[in-house]
N, C-alpha and C positions, 0 to 999 in steps of 0.2 A: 545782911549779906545778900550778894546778886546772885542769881541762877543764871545759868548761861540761859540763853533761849532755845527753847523746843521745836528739833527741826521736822519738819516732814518726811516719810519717806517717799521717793520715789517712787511714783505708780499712777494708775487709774483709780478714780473714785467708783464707786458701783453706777453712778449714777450715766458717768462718762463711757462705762461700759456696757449699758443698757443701749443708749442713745447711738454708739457705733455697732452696735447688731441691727439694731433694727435699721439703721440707714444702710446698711450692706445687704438687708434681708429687702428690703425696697426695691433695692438698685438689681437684685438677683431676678427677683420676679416682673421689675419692668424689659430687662437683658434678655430674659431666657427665650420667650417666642422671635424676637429678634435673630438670636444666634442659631436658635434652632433652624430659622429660613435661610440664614447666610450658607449655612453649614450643608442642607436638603442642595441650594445652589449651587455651591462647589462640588456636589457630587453629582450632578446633572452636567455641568460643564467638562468637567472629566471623563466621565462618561463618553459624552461628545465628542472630546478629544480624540479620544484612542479609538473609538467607532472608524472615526474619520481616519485615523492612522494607520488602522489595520486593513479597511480597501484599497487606498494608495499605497500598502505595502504588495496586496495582494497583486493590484496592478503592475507592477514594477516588477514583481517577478513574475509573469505574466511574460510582459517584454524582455528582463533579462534570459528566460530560460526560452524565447520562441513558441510557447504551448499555452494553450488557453486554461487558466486558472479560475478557479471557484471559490466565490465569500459567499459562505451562507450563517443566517444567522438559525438558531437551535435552543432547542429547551434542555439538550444535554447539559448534566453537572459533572465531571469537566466532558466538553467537548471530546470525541476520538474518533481515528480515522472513520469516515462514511456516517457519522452522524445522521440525522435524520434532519433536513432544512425546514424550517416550521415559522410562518411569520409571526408577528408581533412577540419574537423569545428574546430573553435577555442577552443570551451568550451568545458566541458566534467563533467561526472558524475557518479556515481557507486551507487549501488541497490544487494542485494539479492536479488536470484532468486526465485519464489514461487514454492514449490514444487509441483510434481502434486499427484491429491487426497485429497491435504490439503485445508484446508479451508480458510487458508492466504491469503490475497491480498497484492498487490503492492504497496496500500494507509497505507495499514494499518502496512506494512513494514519500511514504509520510504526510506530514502536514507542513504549511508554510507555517500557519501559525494557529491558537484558540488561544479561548480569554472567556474567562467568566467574571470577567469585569462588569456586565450590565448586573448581574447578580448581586455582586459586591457592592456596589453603588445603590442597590435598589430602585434601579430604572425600570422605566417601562419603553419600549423600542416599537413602535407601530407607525401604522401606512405604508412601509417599505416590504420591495419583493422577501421574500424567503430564500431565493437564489439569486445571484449576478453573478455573470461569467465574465471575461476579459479575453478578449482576443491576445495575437503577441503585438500586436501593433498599441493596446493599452486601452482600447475602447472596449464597451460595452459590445456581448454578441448576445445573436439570439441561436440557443441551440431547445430543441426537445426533448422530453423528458429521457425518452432514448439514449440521445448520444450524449448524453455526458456520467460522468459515474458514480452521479450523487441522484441522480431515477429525477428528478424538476425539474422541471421546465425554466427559464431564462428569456428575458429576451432584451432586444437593445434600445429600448426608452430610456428621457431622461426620467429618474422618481427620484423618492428623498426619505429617508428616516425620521422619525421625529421621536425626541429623546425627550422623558418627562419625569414625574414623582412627586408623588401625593409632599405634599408643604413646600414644593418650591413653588418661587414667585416667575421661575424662569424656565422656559425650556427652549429645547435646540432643534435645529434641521440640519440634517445631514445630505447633502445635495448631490447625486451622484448621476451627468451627464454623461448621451449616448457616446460622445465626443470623447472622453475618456476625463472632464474635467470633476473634479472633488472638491467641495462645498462648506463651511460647517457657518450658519449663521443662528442669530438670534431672534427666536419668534415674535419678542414685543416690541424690535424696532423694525425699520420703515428703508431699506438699503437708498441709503442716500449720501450723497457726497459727505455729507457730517457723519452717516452713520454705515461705515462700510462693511461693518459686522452685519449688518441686518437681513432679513429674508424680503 
């Protein structure tokens, strides 16, 4: 008498399942400081971004409102009105200035904008002023610590931020001329026709 034949079931043998962990435990461990850098760089460049975004905001109402406006960057968590302007801090925030004679406050102004985004990213923010003011005309001024209503000093040079973090491979300048033009390039290239990103 014949026996049907004995079929296998369907599956992994132990052997075949040994062999796919450990290639996937390989492949985790070659990935991981990779991704980790990729990852450290995307939050450096973002960073950057909205740096950059938040002074040409500042700028702009600056000019739309006629009155000279204030980005300062601050070690406050979150940012509020009159902060304390402090160089090399993560966060930052922007305010009109109260005119003098008027009878406007700085409460009663509000803020143009803050962001604890260098925070959130885990950047470090250094070389750049603590204060930049903006004329209405959109450029850079220089006012004393006196007359504006964040007590710092200001004044109208071009300088630059430089946006960094411990396991990136990359970091950023933020470029902020007397002229009123705004910047964001990359530190490891060479600003050249091939490379228009670059500082």
């Amino acid at each position: 008498m014949l026996r049907p034949p004995i079929r296998r079931g369907a599956g992994f043998s132990l052997i075949e399942l040994v062999i796919t962990i450990t290639l996937i435990a390989i492949t985790m461990v070659v990935m991981v400081p990779a991704i980790s850098k990729w990852t450290a760089d995307a939050h450096v460049r973002a960073a950057s971004e909205s740096l950059a975004t938040a002074i040409r905001l500042t700028q702009s109402t600056a000019v739309a409102g006629g009155r000279t406006s204030l980005f300062a960057l601050t070690s406050a968590t979150p940012p509020v009105v009159n902060s304390t302007p402090a160089q090399n801090a993560s966060n930052w925030f922007a305010e009109l200035n109260v005119l003098s004679g008027s009878d406007d406050t700085q409460a009663a102004l509000g803020m143009i904008l803050k962001s604890t985004e260098g925070t959130r990213h885990g950047v470090t923010i250094a070389n750049g002023p603590a204060l930049l003011c903006f004329n209405a005309m959109g450029r850079l001024t220089t006012l004393a610590a006196g007359s504006n209503s964040l007590g710092t000093a200001c004044t109208a040079a071009d300088t630059y931020y430089t946006v960094s973090r411990t396991n990136a491979s990359r970091s950023f300048r933020v470029y902020v001329y007397a002229g009123g033009r705004v910047r964001m390039c990359d530190v490891a290239k060479t600003l050249s026709a091939t490379n228009p990103d670059g500082c």
